[in-house]
N, C-alpha and C positions, 0 to 999 in steps of 0.2 A: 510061496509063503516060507520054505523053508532057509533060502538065501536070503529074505526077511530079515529073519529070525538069528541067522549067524551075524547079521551087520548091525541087528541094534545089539546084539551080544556086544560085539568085540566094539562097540561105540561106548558102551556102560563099562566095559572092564578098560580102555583109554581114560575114560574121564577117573575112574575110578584110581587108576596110577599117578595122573597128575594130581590129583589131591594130596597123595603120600607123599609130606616130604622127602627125597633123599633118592627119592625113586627116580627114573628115566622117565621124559616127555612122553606124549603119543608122536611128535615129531621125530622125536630122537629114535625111537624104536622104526619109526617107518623110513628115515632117511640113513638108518646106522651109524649115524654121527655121534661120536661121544667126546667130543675135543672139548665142548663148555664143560660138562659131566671133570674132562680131568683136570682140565685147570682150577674148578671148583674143590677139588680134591686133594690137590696140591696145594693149595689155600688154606686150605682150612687143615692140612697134615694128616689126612684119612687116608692111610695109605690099604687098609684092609678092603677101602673101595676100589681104590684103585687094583688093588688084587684079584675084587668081583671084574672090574672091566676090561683085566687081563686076557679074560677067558671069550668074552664078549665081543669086542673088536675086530674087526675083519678089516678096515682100512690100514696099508703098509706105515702110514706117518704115525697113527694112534697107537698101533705096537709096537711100533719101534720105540715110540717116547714114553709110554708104561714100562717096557723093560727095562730103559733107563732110569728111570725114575725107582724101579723097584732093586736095581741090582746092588748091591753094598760093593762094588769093585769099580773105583773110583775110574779108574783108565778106562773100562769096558763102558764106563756110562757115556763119559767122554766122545767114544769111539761111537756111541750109538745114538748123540743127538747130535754129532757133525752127521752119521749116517743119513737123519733125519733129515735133514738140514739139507745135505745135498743130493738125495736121491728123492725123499718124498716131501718135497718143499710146501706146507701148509702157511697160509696167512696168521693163520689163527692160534698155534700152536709154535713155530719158531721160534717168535717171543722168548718163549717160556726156555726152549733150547740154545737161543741166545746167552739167556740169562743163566742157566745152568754153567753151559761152557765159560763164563768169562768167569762167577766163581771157581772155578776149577782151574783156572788160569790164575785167579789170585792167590791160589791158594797154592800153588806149586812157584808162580811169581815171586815168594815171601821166601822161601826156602832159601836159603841160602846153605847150600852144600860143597862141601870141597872137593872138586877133583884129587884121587887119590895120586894124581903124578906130581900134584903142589905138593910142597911145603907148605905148612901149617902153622900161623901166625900166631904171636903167643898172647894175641887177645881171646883166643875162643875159649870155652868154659866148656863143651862137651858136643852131643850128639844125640839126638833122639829120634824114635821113628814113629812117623805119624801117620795111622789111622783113615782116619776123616773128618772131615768140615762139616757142619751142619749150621745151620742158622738157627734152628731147636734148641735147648738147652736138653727140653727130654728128649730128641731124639738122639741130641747125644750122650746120655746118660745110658736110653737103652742100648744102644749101640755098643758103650763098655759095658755094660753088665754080659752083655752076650758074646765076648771076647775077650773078658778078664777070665777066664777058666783056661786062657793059653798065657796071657801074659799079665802081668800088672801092670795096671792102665790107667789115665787120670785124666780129664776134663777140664782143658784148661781154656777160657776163655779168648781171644784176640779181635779186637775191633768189636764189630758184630759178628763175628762166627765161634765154636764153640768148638773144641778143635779136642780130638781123642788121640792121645797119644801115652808113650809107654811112661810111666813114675819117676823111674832111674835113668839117669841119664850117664853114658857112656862119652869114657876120655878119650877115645880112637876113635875113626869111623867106622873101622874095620870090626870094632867089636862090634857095632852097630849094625855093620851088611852083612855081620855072620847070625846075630840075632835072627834076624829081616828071614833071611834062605831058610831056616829051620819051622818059621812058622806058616800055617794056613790061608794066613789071612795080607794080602798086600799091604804093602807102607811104602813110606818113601823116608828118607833119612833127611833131619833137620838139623844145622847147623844151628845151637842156642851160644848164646854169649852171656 
């Protein structure tokens, strides 16, 4: 009676979950699958869920590609959905780290920086260093608000992406890499014309 008693329990508090929107399946809880769960979440740009399923997760592919997704350091994200990619190869979730990597490839692709052993062509206008890419407009707005308290930073749109970088822009590159080393936070330097 009393083994009963625990299975229509925990049968009422499953059904009882999947009613809640927002919440985890009774599948999801029983198989510890949360790849639909993140790619829903990266969708829709709920990253504080993602933050819940951080802690959650016990599959190597599903935390490796949360920490990617959650880290604000462009290279280390990089670095952690080839991780993904090549050590916990998921069907289901690649995609998603595909598509990460190849913006992040566009995004470093467009740079156009000069090697400091060239000479420097008398068409360039300056040097800036950039932040990050977002396909958000808020995310990257909040993104400057939460690292204009080290530099001055601006939001400036390209294609589809939504790109944080510094206001001022610098006539050397070198004021630029000297900028870069004093601060916290990673960039990469941008040649603008």
């Amino acid at each position: 009676m009393h083994v009963f008693r625990i299975s229509v329990i925990t049968a009422v508090l499953l059904t009882i979950i999947n009613l809640i929107p927002g919440t985890l399946s009774a599948q999801q809880i029983q198989q510890g699958s949360y790849r639909e769960y993140i790619l829903k979440y990266v969708d829709q740009d709920k990253v504080y869920l993602l933050e819940t399923l951080s802690t959650k997760a016990t599959k190597n592919a599903e935390k490796t590609i949360i920490q990617a997704l959650l880290t604000e350091d462009g290279p280390l994200a990089a670095r952690l959905f080839q991780k993904q990619l090549l050590e916990y190869p998921d069907p289901v979730l690649d995609p998603l780290s595909r598509a990460r990597l190849a913006s992040y490839a566009s995004a470093l692709g467009s740079t156009a920086t000069a090697s400091p052993h060239h000479a420097s062509s008398g068409s360039e206008s300056g040097y800036i260093l950039q932040f990050g890419s977002f396909g958000s407009r808020e995310y990257a707005e909040q993104f400057a608000a939460k690292i204009a308290g080290q530099v001055p930073v601006t939001v400036f749109q390209e294609g589809s992406l939504h790109k944080v970088r510094t206001k001022e822009s610098f006539k050397k590159r070198s004021d630029a890499a000297s900028l870069a080393a004093k601060l916290s936070i990673n960039s990469f330097i941008r040649q603008i014309r």
